[in-house]
N, C-alpha and C positions, 0 to 999 in steps of 0.2 A: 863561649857558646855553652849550653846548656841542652841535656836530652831529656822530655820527659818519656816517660813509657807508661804502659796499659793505662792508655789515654782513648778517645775516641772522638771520632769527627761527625758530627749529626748537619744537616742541611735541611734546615725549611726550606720550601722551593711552594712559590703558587705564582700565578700574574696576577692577581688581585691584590698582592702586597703592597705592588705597585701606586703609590699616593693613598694610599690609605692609611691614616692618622693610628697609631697605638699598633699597630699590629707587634712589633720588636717589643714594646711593653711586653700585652699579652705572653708573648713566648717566653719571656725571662722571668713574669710573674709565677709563669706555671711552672717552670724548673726550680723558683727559689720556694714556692710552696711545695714541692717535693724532694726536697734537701738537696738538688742537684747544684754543687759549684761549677761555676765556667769559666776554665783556665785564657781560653781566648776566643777575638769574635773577631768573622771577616763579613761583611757585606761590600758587592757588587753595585757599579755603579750604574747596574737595570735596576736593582730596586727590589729585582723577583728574586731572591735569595738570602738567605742569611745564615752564615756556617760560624757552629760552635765548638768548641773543643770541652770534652769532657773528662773526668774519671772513667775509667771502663767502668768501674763497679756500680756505678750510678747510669751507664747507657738504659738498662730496661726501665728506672721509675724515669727517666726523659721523656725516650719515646714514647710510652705510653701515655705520660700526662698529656705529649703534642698529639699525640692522634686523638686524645678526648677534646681537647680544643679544638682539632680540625672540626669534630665530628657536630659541637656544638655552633660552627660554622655553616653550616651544610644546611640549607632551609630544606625541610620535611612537606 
């Protein structure tokens, strides 16, 4: 067994993820264009989530990238 530390756990969470084609792309695109690496990944067998394990030091350019892609989601 193995610990890691100053690690962090982020969760996409929508019900639109649900059958919808690329979305898990999408999110790991946008962490890999923001140097974020992902130690591990859990999805749920609803579909509406997707939990990733990060660096701590890398948690704010994550989030941030996901909430710019939430936001370019979001019809105006």
């Amino acid at each position: 067994m193995s610990v890691l530390r100053e690690v962090a756990v982020v969760t996409v969470v929508g019900s639109g993820m649900r059958g919808t084609p690329g979305v898990a792309g999408r999110v790991f695109t946008v962490l890999g264009n923001n140097k974020v690496n992902v130690v591990a990944i859990a999805q749920g067998a609803s579909e509406c989530s997707i939990s990733f394990v990060v660096d701590e030091a890398n948690l704010t350019d994550a989030v941030i990238g996901l909430h710019d892609l939430a936001l370019e989601a979001v019809p105006v």
